[in-house]
N, C-alpha and C positions, 0 to 999 in steps of 0.2 A: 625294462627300458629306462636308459637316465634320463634325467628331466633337462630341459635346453639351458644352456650357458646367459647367462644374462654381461651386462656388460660389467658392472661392479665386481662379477668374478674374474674375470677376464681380466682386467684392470689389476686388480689384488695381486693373479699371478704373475700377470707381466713386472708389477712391484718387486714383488719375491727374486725374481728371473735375473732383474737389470740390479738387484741391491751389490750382490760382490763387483761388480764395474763399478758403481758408485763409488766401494772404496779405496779405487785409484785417487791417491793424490790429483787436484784440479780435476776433477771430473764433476758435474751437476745434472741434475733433471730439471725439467720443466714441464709442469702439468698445462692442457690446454693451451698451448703458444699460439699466438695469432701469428701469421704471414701477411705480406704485402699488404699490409694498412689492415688489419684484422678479415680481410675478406675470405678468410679460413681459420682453423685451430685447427692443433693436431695435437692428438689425446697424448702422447709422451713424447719428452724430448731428452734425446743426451748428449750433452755438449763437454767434450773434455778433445783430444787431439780430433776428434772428427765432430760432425755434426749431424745426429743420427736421427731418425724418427722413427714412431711405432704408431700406428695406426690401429684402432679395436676397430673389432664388428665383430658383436653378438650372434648370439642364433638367432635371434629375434629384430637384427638390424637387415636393410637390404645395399643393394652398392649404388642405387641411388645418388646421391648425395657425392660417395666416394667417385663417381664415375667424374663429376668435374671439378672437383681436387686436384685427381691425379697430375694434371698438369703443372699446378701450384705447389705441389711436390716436391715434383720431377725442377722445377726453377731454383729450388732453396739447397734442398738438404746433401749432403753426403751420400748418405746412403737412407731409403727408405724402407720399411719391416710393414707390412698389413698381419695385422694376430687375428685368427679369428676359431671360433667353435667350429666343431665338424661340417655342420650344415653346409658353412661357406669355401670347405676346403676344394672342391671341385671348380666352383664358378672363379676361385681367389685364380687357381692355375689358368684359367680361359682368360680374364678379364686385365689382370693386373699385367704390369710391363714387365718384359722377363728378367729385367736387371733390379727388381723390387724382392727383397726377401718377405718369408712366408713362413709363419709361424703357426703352430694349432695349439690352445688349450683346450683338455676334455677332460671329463670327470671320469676316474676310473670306479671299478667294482667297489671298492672300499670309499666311494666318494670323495676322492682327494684329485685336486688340479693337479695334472702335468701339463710341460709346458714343451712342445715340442720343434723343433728346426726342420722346415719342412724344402726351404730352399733357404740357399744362405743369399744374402745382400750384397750387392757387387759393387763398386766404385760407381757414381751417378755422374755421366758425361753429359746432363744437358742443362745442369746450373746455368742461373744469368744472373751477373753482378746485378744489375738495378733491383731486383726478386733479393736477392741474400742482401743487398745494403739495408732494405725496409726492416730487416730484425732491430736495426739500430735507432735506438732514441737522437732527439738531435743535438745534445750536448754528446754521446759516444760518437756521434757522427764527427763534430767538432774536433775533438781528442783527434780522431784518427788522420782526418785531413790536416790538421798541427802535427801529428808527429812521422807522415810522409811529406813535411813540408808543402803542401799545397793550399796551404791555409788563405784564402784571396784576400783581398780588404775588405771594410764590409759584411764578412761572412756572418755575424751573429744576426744578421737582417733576415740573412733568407732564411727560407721557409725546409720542415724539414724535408721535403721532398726535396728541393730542389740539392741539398747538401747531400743525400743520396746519389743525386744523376750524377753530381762531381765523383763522388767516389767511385761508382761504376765505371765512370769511362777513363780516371788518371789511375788507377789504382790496379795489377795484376789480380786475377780472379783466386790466385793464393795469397796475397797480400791480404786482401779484402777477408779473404775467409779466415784468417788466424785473426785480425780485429775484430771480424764479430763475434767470432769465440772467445777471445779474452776480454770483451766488453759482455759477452755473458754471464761467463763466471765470475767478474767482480761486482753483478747485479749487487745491492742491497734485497731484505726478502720484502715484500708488498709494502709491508707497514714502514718502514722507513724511506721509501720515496716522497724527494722533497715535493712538495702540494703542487709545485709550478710546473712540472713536467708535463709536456701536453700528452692525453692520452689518445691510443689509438685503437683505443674500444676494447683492447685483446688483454686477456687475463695470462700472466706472466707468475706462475708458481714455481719458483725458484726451490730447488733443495740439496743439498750435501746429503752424504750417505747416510749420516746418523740422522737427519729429515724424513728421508726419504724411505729409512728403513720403522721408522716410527709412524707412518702410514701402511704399512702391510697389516 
């Protein structure tokens, strides 16, 4: 009998998994990415023409926790991925929304991770611009309202929520999503963000392929 997947394996292979997508030109990971004001993270992100998410859960995780996520999910991303060990491959089918793809890694006879496509990730139709503006810091907010011209007077007063709700409701919800993907991938990585930046609690590990292939 093999012994239960922990999450750091999981993680390692989903690394391995997603490193040749990485080395698409403009493509990025993001470890840990908060949503709507940090009120969630999600254990991987890949942001290059789409914007993707991966979800872990261990054998030793429950859905818990994931059961009121999903919604917060279902607001942001492109497409969402739940990975998870054997254990959770049955409840992942019952529980998860059918347009969420499903991934399994297991340990095989020789102890080596595979990583396997168990449903593929479908186009996510229930995005809400205000939910995908919050990825955005309020000077990328800034950027983007200046260069769809809706820049107000005044704007560097408000708050960064409020320069969110603007983009949400002047902005097309494809408009919106190519800005916060290209204000993604021209993050700086942690240590170079300027001191003044307000934080919003969420840890933001920015990586390129060669990054990102040097954590597997």
């Amino acid at each position: 009998m093999t012994p239960p997947l922990t999450e750091v394996e999981i993680r390692q292979r989903v690394r391995n998994h997603l490193s040749r997508r990485l080395a698409q030109p403009r493509t990025r990971a993001f470890e840990e990415l908060g949503i709507e004001g940090g009120s969630s993270r999600v254990d991987v992100v890949i942001v290059g023409k789409s914007i993707d998410a991966f979800e872990i859960k261990s054998d030793f995780d429950n859905f818990n926790r994931l059961r009121n996520q999903i919604h917060a999910y279902n607001r942001v991303f492109d497409t969402v991925t739940l990975v998870t060990g054997p254990t959770h491959v049955i409840p992942a089918h019952l529980l998860m929304p059918s347009w969420w793809g499903i991934a399994c890694v297991a340990r095989s006879e020789k102890s080596r991770l595979t990583y396997k496509v168990l449903r593929k990730a479908s186009k996510n139709l229930l995005q809400n611009p205000r939910s995908l503006a919050t990825l955005l810091w309020k000077e990328e907010a800034l950027l983007t309202l200046a260069a769809y011209d809706s820049l107000p007077p005044k704007s560097h007063r408000a708050t960064r929520a409020e320069l969110q709700d603007r983009l949400a409701t002047e902005l097309s919800l494809n408009s919106l999503r190519a800005s916060v993907a290209q204000h993604l991938l021209n993050r700086q990585p942690p240590t170079a963000r300027p001191p003044s930046r307000p934080d919003d609690g969420s840890l933001h590990l920015g990586a390129s392929y060669s990054d990102f292939r040097c954590l597997v």
